[in-house]
N, C-alpha and C positions, 0 to 999 in steps of 0.2 A: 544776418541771423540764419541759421542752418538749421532749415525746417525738419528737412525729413530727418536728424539726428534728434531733435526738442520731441517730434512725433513720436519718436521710436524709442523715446524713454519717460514719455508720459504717462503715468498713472490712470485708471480708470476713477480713482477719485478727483486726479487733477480736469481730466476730460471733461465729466459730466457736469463740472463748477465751466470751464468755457464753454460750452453748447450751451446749458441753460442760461447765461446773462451775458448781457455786453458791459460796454465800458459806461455805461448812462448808472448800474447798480451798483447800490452799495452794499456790498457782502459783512455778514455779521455771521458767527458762530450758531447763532441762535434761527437765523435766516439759513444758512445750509441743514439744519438740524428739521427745521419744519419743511421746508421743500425738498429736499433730497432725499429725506430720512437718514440721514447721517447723525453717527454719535459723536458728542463733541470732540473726541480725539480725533476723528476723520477730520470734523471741519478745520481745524488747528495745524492737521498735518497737511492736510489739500494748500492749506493758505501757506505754510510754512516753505512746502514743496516750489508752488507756481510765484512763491518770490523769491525766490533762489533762482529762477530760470528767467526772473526779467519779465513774466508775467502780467504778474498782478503786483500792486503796490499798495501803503499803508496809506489812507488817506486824513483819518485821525482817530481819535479815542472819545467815549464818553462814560462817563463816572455815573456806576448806578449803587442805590444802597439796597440792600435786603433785610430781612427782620426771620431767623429764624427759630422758631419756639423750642425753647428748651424743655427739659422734664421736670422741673418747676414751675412752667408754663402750663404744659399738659395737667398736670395733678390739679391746678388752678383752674382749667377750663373744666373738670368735671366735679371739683368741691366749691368751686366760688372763690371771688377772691374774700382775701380776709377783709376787706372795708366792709363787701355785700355781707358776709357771715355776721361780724360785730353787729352792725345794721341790726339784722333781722332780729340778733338774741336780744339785743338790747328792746327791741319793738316788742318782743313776745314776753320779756320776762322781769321787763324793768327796771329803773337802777341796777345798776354792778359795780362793781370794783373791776380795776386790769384784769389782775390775777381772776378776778372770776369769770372774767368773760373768754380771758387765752384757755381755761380748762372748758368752759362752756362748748367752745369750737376747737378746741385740742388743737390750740399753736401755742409757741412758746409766746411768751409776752414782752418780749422787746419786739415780734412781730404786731402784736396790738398797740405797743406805741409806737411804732411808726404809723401805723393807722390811722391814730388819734389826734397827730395834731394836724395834719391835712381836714379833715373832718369837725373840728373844732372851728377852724378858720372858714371853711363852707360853713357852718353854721346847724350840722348837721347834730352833731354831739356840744355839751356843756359838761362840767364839774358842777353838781350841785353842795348844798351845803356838809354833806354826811361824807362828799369825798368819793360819789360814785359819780359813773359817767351815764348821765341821763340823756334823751332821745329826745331832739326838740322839737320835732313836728315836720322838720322843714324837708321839703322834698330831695331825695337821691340825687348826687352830682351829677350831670351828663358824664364826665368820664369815667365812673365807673361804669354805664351801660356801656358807654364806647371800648372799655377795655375787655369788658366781658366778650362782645363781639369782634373784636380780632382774636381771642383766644379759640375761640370757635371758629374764626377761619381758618386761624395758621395750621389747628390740626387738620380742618380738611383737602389743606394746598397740598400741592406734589410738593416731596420734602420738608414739607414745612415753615415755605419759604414764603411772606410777604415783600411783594416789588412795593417799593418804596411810593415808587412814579405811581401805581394805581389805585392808592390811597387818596381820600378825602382828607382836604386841609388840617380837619379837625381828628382826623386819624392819627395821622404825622405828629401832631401835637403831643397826641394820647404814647403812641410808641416812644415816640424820643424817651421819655420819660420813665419806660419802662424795660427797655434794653442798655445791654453793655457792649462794648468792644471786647474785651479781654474780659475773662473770671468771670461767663457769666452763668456760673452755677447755682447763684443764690440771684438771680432774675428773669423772669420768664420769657424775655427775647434777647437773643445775641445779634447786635447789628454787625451783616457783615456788607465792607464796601471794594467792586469790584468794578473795572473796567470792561468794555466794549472796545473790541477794536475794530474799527470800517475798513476795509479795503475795498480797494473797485478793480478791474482788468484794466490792464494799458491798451491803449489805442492800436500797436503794434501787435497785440495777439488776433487782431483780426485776420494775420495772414497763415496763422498755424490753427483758427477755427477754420478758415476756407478748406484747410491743406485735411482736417480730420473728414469733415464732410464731404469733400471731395476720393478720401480711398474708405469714405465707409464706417468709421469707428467711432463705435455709440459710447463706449465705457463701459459697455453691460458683457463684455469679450469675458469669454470664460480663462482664469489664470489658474484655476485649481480643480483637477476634475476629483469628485469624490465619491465614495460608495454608493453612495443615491443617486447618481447624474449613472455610473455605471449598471447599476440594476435596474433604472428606470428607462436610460436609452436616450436618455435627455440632450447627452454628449453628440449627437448623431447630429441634432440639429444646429448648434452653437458654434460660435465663432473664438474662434482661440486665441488671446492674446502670444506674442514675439516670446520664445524662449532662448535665454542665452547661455548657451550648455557652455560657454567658458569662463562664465562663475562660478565660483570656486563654492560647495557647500557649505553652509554654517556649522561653525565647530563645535561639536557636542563634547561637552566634560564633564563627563562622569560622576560624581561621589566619589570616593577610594579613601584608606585610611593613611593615613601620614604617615610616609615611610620609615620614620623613626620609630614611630608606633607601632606599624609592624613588628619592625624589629625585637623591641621589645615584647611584644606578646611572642613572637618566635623562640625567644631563652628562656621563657617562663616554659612555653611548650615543654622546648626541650629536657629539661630539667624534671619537669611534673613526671615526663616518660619515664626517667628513670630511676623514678619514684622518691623523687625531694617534694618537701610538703613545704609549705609557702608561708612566710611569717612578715608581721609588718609590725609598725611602730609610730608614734609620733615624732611630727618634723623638730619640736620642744621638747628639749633631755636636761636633764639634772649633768653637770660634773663625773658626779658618780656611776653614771650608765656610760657615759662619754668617753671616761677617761679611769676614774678610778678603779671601777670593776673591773677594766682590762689592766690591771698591775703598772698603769701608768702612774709616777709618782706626781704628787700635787706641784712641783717646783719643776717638771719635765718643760723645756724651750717649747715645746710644740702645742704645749696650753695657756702659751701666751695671747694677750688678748689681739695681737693680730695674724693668729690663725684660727680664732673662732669670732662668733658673731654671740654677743653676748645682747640677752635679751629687757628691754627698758622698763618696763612694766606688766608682769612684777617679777622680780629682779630673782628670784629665790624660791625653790618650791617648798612646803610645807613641813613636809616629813619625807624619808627614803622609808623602803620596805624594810622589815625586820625579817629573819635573821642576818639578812646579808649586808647592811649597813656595820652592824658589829664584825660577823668575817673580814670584810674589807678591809676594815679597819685595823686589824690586828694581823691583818696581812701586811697591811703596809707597814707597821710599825713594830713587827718583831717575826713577822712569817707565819703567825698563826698555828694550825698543825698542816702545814705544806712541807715541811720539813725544809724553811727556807729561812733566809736572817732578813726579809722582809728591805724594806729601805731603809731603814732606821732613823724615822722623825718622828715627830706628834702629827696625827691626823687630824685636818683641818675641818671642823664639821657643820664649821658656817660654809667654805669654799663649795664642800662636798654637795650641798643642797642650790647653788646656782644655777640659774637657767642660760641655756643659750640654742644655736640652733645645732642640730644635729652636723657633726665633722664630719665623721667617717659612718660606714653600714656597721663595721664591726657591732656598734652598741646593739644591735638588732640581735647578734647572735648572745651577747652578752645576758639580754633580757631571756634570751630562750633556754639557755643552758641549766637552769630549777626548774624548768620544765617539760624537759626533754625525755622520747623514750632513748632508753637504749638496748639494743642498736637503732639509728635514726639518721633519719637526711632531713637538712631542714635550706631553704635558700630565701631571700630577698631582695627584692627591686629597691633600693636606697635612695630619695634624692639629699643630698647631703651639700653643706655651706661650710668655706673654708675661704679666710682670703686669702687670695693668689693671684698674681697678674695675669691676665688673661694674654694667651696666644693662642697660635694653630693645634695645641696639645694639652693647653689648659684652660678652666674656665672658674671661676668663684660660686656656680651652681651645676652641681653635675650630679651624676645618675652612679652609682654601683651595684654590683648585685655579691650580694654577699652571700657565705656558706659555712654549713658546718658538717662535717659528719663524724659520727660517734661512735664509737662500739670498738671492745678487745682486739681484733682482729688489723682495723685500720693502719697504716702505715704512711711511710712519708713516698712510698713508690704507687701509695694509692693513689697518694694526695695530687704527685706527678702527672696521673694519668688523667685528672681534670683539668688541670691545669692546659696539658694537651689539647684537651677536648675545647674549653674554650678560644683557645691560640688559632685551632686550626680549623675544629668542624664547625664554631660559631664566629668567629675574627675572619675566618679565611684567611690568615696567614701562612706564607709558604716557608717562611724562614722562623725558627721559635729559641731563644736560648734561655735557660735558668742562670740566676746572677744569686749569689749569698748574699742576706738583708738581713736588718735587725728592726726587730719591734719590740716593745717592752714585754707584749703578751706571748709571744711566740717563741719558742725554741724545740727543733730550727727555725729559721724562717729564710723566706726563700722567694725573689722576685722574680718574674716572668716576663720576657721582652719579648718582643715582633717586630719585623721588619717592615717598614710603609713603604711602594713605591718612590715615592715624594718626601715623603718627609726623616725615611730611615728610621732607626734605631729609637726608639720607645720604648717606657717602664707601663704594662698593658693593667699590672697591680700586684700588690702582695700577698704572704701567703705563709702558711708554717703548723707546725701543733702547735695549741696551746700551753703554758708554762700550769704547771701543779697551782699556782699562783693563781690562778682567773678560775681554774677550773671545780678544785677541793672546797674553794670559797662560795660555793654556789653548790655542791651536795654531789658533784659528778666524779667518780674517781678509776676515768677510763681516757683512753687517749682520744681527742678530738680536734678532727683535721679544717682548716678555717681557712678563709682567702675574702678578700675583698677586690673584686678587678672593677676595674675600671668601664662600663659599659658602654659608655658614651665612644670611649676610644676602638672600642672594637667594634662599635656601630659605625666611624669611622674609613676602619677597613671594607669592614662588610659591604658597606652602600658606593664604594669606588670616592670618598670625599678626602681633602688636603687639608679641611680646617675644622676645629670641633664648631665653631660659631655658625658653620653654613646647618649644623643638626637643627638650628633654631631659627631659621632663614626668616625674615618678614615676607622676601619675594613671594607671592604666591608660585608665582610662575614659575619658579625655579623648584618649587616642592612638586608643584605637579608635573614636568621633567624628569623629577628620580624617580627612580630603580630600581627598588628592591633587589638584592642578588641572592636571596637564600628561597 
């Protein structure tokens, strides 16, 4: 045994448990709690500590019950219980019926029948002939005085708590009878059962008590000096426990917002700067918001049912808004006055009213565009469901931030110059190319790629004017520039990451590692 090492890393909690007993005692939580004044975490951990070192050891356990008084208990010690209440109305006032006696003493009255027939069988109550319950003369149960009287203790115990063990026989009787284990919200005592455990010092620690007593060390060594010890001067006279400056500080971590989150409140910033106003939607869209209002034709591959998530109940919404459920529709079906030949079908106006979850952010812009000013910027955080196989570059729930902007003026070398803007001052992309795309809604339309590190060449989202078709049908008849990127992907870049799945990481520890780089 390697005293002066055991010495030199002993606790003053552990110290003052080997000074104060030898190996003759048996220690109990309860026994270092009254003698040392230790709180029961100390005594637990003192014990936990000096038998890790070979100290002290378990010598055995012993099983105690407790009786703690619930707030049905409490309410019971200061109204009575219901036997003494029945008792007394029935003594004062006579024959009763249940029901007159549960309103007499204001309990419900399956609480008076449980009363009743314990008290019948004492001898205490009868059923006379008219069907009330008459008072027979015969003296009060001892247990109810017995139960009135631990109600009255329990609330005057610390916590609440009756020892089992310092109950009289006929106590023990009296509680059993009136506590629960579990659920006992409708009982005035919850029996809780709890072990003791003994330990005692090994015979061997008598050479690490010599070793403390002999260089001095009470446990009373100052480890922490504080405000009060330094203003009072106290520190001056005190003996300092062993400081080991080559342990390393405890690691403090902060709060901080999830870097993803950041990031997203940073495009919102950006954006609001220059002066795009903020619009949202629900994650639950009708066909028609989804698909048909952007000039998607109802038999389009991509409103197949496995690139949307169609919703189980209920399956259909009600009604679409008027007027633009008719524009739609006669957009789709002949062009409307767009000056266009439409798709040339019948519009479908059960399809049109189905629910599913939201695909794309476009619908967001689609809902805005009746009521938009013009000129106007308007943008949104999308999160949007699509099935797709998930890899390093896709995911089946992701984020977009969608746009519109409106007004005479607009152009497609406008439209270029956001596109920029997110590529490079928001993605952090050093390399950016435009690639020519088609969407049903847009013409032109126009995709935007970025270069990753690691992963190369990515579509970041699309983008284009609107077609007379989306836009006339909705009351707007100016050019409006639209794009849907991809947010998650240029959060991606921004944060230094190789996989969209690490944006949703479980590790903690790897979230609070990143980043932020904007």
């Amino acid at each position: 045994m390697d005293i002066s090492n055991i010495i030199k890393n002993l606790h003053p909690l552990e110290v003052k448990v080997l000074l104060k007993y030898s190996d003759k005692d048996e220690l109990t939580s309860e026994k270092l709690i009254n003698e040392l004044n230790y709180k029961e975490g100390h005594a637990n951990q003192a014990f936990s500590w000096l038998t890790g070192k070979n100290l002290l050891k378990e010598v055995g356990r012993k099983a105690h019950t407790y009786y703690e008084i619930t707030d049905m208990g409490r309410a019971l010690a200061e109204t009575g219980t219901v036997e003494e209440r029945a008792i007394a109305f029935v003594k004062e006032n006579g024959p009763k019926t249940m029901p007159e006696i549960a309103a007499g003493i204001n309990v419900e009255q399956k609480e008076i029948g449980s009363a009743y027939g314990p008290l019948v069988k004492e001898g205490v109550f009868k059923m006379n002939a008219e069907k009330k319950v008459e008072y027979t003369g015969a003296a009060t149960p001892a247990r109810i005085a017995v139960t009135s009287e631990l109600l009255k203790k329990a609330c005057k115990a610390e916590n609440g708590l009756l020892d089992n063990a310092n109950l009289s026989k006929e106590e023990q009787d009296v509680i059993a009878t009136l506590a629960k284990k579990r659920g006992a919200a409708d009982a005035p005592f919850k029996m809780i059962e709890r072990e003791t455990v003994i330990h005692k010092i090994v015979a061997d620690a008598k050479q690490v008590v010599d070793a403390l007593k002999k260089a001095g060390v009470t446990g009373n060594e100052i480890g922490e000096v504080t405000p009060k010890m330094l203003a009072s001067g106290e520190w001056k006279n005190g003996t300092f426990r062993g400081y080991n400056i080559a342990i390393p500080p405890a690691r403090i971590i902060p709060g901080r917002t999830n870097p993803y989150v950041q990031f997203l409140e940073s495009v919102k910033d950006k954006l609001c700067s220059l002066g795009f106003q903020e619009f949202d939607g629900p994650l639950v869209e009708t066909e028609f918001w989804n698909g048909d209002a952007l000039f998607m034709p109802q038999f389009h591959a991509a409103r197949d049912i496995h690139d949307v998530y169609r919703i189980k109940n209920p399956t259909h919404a009600k009604s679409i808004e008027e007027p633009y459920l008719t524009n739609i529709a006669n957009v789709h079906k002949n062009g409307g006055n767009t000056g266009s030949r439409g798709w040339n079908y019948e519009f479908d106006h059960e399809f049109t009213r189905r629910l599913i979850l939201r695909s794309q952010g476009t619908v967001l812009s689609a809902h805005q565009l009746h009521k938009a000013e013009i000129p106007g910027k308007y943008f949104g955080i999308a999160r949007c469901f699509r099935y797709d196989k998930v890899d390093a570059t896709h995911l089946s729930d992701f984020y977009q931030t969608e746009g519109i902007v409106l007004g005479d003026d607009v152009n497609l070398k406008t439209l270029l110059g956001f596109l920029e803007m997110f590529a490079k001052e928001i993605a952090g992309a050093t390399e950016v190319k435009y690639v020519p795309g088609y969407f049903p809604f847009t013409e032109p339309s126009i995709e935007v790629h970025i270069k990753h590190p690691v992963l190369g060449w990515f579509e970041l989202g699309g983008s284009g004017i609107f077609r007379p078709e989306v836009t006339k049908a909705m009351g707007v008849d100016c050019p409006v520039l639209a794009w849907g990127i991809g947010i998650d992907r240029m959060a991606l870049m921004a944060l230094g990451l190789n996989d969209l799945r690490e944006l949703f990481c479980e590790d903690i520890e790897k979230v609070r590692q990143r980043r932020a780089k904007f």
